[in-house]
C-alpha positions in Angstrom: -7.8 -131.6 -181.8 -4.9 -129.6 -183.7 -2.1 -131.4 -185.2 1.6 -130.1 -185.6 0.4 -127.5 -188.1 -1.4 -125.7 -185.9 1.1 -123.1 -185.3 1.3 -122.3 -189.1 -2.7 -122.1 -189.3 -2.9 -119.4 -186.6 -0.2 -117.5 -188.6 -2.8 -118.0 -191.9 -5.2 -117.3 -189.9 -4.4 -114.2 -188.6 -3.2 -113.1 -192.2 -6.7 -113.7 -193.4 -8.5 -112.1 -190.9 -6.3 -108.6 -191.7 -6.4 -108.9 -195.1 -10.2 -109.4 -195.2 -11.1 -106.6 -192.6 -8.6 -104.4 -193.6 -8.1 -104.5 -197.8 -11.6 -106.6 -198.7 -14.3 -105.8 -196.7 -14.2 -102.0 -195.7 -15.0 -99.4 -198.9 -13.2 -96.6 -200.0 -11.4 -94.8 -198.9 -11.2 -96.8 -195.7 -9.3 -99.5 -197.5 -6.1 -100.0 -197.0 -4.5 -101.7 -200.1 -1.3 -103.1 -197.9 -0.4 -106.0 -198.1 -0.2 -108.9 -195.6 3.7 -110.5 -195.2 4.7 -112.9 -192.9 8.5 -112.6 -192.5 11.2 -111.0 -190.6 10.5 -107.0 -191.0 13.8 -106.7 -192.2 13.2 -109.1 -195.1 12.9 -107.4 -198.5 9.6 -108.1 -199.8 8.7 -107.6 -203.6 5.7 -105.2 -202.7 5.8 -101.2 -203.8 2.8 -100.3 -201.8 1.6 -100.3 -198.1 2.3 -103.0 -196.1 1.6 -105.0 -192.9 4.0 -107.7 -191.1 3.4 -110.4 -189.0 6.5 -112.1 -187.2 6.1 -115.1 -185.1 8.5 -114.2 -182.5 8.1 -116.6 -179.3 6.3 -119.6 -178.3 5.9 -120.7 -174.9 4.4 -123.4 -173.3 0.7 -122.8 -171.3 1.6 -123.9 -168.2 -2.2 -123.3 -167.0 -3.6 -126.3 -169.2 0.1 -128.4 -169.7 -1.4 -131.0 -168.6 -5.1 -131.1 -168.8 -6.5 -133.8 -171.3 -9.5 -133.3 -173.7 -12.6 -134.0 -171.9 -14.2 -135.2 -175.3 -11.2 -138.2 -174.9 -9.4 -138.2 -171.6 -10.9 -139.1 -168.3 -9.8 -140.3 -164.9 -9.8 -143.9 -166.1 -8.4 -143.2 -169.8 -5.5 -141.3 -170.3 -2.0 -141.0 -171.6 0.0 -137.6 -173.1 -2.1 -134.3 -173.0 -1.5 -132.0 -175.6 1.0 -129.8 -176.0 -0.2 -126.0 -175.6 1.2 -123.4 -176.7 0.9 -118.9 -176.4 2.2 -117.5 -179.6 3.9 -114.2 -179.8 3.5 -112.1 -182.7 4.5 -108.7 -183.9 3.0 -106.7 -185.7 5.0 -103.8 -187.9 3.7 -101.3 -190.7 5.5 -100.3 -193.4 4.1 -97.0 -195.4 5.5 -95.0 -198.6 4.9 -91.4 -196.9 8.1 -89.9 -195.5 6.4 -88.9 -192.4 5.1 -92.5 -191.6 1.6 -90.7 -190.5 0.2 -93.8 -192.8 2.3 -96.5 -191.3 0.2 -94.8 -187.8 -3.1 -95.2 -189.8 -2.4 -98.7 -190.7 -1.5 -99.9 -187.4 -5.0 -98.1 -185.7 -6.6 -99.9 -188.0 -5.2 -103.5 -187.3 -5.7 -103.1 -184.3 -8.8 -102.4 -184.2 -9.7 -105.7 -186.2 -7.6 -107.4 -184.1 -9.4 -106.2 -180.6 -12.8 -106.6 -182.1 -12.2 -110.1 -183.0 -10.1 -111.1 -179.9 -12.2 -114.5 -179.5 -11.4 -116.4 -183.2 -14.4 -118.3 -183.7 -15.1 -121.6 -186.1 -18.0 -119.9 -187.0 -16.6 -116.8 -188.0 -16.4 -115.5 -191.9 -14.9 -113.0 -194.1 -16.9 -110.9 -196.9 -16.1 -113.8 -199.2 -18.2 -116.4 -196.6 -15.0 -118.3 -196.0 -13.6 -119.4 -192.6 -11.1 -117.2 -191.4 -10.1 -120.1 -189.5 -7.2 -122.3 -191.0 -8.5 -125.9 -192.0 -6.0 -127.5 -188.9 -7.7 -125.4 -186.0 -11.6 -125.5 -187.3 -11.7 -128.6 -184.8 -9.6 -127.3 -182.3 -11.0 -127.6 -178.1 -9.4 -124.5 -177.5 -10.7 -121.1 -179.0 -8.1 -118.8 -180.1 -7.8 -115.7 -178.0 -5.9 -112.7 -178.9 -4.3 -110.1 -176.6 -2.3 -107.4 -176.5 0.7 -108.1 -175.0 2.8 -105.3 -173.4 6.3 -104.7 -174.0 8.7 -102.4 -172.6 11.2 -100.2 -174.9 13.8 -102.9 -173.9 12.0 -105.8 -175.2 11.2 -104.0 -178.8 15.0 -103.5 -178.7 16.4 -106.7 -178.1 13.4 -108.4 -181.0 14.9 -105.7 -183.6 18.9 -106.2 -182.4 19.1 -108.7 -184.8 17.4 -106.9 -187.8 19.4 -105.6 -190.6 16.8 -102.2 -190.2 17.1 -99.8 -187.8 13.9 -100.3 -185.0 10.5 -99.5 -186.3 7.1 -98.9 -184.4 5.5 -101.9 -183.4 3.4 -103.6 -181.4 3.0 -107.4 -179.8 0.1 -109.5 -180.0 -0.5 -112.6 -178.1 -2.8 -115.3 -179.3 -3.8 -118.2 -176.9 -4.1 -121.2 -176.5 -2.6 -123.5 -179.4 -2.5 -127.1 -179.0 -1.0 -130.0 -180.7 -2.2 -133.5 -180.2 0.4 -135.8 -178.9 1.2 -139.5 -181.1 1.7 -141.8 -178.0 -0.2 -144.4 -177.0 -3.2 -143.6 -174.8 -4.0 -146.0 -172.1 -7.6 -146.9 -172.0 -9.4 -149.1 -169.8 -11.7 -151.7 -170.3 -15.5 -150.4 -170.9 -17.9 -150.7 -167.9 -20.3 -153.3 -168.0 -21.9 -152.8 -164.6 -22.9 -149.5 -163.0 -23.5 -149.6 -159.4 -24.8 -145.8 -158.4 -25.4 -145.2 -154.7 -26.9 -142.0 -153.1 -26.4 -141.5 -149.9 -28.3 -138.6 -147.2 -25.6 -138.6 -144.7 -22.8 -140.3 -142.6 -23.5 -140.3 -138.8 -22.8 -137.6 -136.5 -22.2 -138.2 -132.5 -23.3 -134.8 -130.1 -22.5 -136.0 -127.0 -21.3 -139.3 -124.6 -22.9 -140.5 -121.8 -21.4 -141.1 -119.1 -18.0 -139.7 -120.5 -16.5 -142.2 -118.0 -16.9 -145.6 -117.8 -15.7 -149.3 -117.2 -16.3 -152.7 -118.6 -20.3 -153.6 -118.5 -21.2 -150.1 -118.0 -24.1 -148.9 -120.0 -22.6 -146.3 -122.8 -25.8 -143.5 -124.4 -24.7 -142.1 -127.3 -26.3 -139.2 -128.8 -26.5 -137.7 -132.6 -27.9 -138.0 -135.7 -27.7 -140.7 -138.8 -27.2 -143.8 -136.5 -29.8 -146.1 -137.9 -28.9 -148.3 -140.8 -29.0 -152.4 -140.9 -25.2 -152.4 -140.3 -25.0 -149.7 -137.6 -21.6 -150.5 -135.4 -20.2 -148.7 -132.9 -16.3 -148.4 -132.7 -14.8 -148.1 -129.0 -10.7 -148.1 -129.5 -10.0 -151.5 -130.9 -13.4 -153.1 -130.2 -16.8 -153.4 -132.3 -20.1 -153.6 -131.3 -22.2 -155.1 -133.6 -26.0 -153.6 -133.7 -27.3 -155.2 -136.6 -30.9 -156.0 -136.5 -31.1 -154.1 -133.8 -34.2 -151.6 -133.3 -35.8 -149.0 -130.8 -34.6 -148.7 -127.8 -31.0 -149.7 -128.2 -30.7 -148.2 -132.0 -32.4 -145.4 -133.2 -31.7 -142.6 -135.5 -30.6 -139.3 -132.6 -29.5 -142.2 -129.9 -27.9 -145.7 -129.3 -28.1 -147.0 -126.2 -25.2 -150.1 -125.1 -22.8 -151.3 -122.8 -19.3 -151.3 -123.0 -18.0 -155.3 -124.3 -15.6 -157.1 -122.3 -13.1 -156.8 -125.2 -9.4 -157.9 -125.1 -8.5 -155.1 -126.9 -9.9 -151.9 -124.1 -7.3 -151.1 -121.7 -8.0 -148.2 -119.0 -7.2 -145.0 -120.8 -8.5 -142.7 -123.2 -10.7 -144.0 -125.9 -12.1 -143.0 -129.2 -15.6 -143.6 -129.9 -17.2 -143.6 -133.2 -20.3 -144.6 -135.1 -20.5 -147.2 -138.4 -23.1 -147.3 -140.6 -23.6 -149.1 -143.9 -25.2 -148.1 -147.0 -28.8 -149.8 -147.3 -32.4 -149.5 -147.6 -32.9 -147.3 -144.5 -30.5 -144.4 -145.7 -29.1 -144.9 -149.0 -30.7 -145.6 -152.8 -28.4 -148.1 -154.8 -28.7 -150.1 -157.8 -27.3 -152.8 -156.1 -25.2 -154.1 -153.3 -22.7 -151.5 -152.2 -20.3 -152.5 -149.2 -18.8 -149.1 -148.0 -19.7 -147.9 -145.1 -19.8 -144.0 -143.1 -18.1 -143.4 -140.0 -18.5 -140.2 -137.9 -15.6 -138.1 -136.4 -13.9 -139.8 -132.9 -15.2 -138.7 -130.1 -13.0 -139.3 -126.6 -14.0 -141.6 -123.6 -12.2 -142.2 -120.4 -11.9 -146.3 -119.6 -11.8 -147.1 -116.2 -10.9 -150.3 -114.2 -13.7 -151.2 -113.1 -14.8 -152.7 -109.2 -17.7 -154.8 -109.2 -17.2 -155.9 -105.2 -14.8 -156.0 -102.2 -15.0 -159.5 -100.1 -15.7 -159.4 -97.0 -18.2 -156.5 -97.1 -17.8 -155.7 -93.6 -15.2 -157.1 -90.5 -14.3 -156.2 -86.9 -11.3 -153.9 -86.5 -8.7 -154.3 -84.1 -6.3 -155.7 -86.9 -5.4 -155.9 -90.3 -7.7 -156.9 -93.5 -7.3 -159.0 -96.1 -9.5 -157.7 -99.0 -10.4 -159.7 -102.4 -11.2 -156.8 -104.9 -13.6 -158.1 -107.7 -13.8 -156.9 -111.2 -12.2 -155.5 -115.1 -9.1 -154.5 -115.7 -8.0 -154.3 -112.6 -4.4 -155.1 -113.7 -1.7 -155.6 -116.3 2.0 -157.2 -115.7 3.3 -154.5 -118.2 1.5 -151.5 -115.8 2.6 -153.2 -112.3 4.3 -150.0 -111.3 1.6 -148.0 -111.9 -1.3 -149.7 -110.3 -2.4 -148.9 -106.8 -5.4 -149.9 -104.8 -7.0 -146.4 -102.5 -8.7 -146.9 -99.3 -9.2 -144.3 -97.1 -6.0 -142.7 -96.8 -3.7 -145.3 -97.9 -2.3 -146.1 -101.6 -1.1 -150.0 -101.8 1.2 -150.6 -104.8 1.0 -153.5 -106.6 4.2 -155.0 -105.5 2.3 -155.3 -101.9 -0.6 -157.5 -103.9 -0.6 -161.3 -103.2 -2.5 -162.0 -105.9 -3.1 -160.0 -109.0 -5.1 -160.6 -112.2 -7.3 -159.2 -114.9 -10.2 -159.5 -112.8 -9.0 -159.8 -108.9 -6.7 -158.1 -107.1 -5.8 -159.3 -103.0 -4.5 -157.0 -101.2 -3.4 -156.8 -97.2 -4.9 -153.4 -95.6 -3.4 -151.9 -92.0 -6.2 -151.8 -89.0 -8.7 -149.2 -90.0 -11.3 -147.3 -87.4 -14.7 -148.1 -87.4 -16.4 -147.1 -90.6 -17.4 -147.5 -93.9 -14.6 -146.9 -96.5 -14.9 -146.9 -100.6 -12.1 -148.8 -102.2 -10.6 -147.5 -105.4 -8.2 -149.0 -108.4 -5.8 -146.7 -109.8 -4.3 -148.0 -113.1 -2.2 -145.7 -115.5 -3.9 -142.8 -113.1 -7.2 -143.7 -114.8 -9.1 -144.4 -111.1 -12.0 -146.8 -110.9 -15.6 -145.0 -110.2 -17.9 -147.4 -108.4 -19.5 -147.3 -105.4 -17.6 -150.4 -103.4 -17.2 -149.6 -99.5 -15.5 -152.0 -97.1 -16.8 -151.3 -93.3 -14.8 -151.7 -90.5 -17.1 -153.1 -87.0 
């Protein structure tokens, strides 16, 4: 990682890389001879000759990495402050003897040639001398340097050389990413692992399809799907479990699981949401050792019905009214009073006309009937009870 002299080593850097390509390396009469300065282009500089000048003009942060740690420290368990990084903004200005400047032109083709052939600085990369062109601070940099031409309207050359004591000269911008520096604060760090617990898993459970889609307390529920089986298999209706441990074929396999629906305080008649539990063992997962979490598949909807499970008397002369005992689940709730009703034939009896109303038993007064046999209904929250329970009238 760089330090706080990272910014002066990719200003060294690039100095050595022109110099080397550019006055070193090429033969006549493709050498230059100009010399590399690193100042403000209006800066008298002690030099007779040709020369080339880099200015450091602007640094801005890289918002793309701000705050991405070094994978070779930093992880999701060990952190702290990521390093700060940096684009540099250079500019590059030749300065020739000739009075038409056609050499200050030559110069500049050439830098940039150097600088577009080596637009990816590499640690491994050399001059003619077999040194690094790389400043010592950046050799163990995470971040290769990148350099890029960076385009600048007339306006923007204008307002770099307002300050400048020359008038403007040609020039062009270069801009060299990314630079970081290594923050001094504290790092958190965890303790190290001393256990490893890896689990592989095929698959959490998947329900198709409910059958019936309708049902009421005690009624037998067929689920369908995929990825049921496990040693922990539940199934989740609204607020109630169903345990299926240990269970096998028929009533747990993997595509179908075949139950009833429990007697639980917490199903009420209304819409329900069904889903499917299973935990991570043997019979669908590979762990190194016990692993608690479980998979549960996506809801799928149920209606709960009250359920009628027998009207007493079965049967009675007519001629006058009936007093019927309706038998069952969730037949009624002091909360829902007002929107309970018991249906036979064509009458609907409110609850406020019940003598007696609980849970599990509803009695309920019925006008004179004619002969025949007539199915008797609960209506709670208009969820309506589905079961075949007639009443005849003799």
């Amino acid at each position: 990682m760089s330090d706080y002299t990272s910014i002066r080593g990719v200003t060294l850097s690039l100095k050595t890389l022109l110099d080397d390509s550019l006055n070193v390396a090429p033969p006549p009469p493709d050498r230059l001879n100009a010399a590399i300065t690193i100042s403000r282009p209006d800066v008298k500089q002690s030099v007779t000759g040709n020369r080339l000048n880099l200015l450091l003009f602007q640094v801005i942060e890289n918002h793309f990495i701000a705050n991405q740690e070094d994978p070779r420290i930093g992880t999701t368990s060990d952190y702290g402050h990521p390093p700060l990084s940096l684009n540099l903004h250079y500019l590059l200005t030749p300065f020739s003897t000739d009075t038409d400047e056609t050499e200050a032109h030559r110069m500049l083709g050439a830098a940039m040639r150097v600088l577009r052939d080596n637009a990816i600085l590499l640690p491994t990369l050399m001059t003619s001398t077999v040194q690094p062109v790389l400043d010592t601070s950046l050799l163990m940099a995470r971040e290769h340097l990148r350099i890029s031409l960076l385009p600048l309207t007339l306006d923007d050359l204008s307002k770099i050389w307002t300050g400048a004591e020359e008038s403007m000269r040609l020039s062009v911008a270069y801009e060299v990413s990314v630079v970081q520096i290594e923050s001094l604060q504290r790092r958190n760090t965890p303790l190290p692992v001393r256990a490893r617990n890896v689990v592989v898993t095929l698959r959490g459970p998947d329900i198709s399809s409910i059958d019936p889609d309708t049902v009421g307390i005690g009624d037998a529920l067929t689920i369908n799907g995929s990825h049921f089986f496990s040693a922990t298999t539940k199934v989740l209706i609204g607020g109630a479990t169903i345990d299926l441990a240990g269970l096998g074929s028929p009533a747990l396999r993997s595509d179908q699981i075949q139950t009833t629906v429990p007697n639980d305080p917490a199903l009420w008649p209304g819409m329900q949401m069904v889903r499917v539990q299973v935990g991570f063992d043997q019979s669908n997962a590979v762990a190194t050792g016990a692993f608690p979490k479980t998979l549960t598949s996506e809801p799928v909807p149920i209606v709960l019905a009250p359920k009628v499970t027998a009207v007493l008397p079965v049967s009675a002369p007519g001629g006058s009214t009936h007093i019927l005992t309706i038998n069952g689940w969730r037949l009624y709730r002091a909360q829902d009073d007002a929107n309970i009703y018991v249906l036979i034939a064509d009458q609907t009896i409110p609850a406020s006309q019940f003598t007696t109303k609980t849970d599990t038993q509803i009695v309920v007064t019925v006008p004179n009937l004619p002969v025949g046999k007539y199915a008797v209904y609960v209506r709670f929250n208009a969820f309506t009870s589905r079961d075949d329970v007639e009443f005849e009238v003799t």
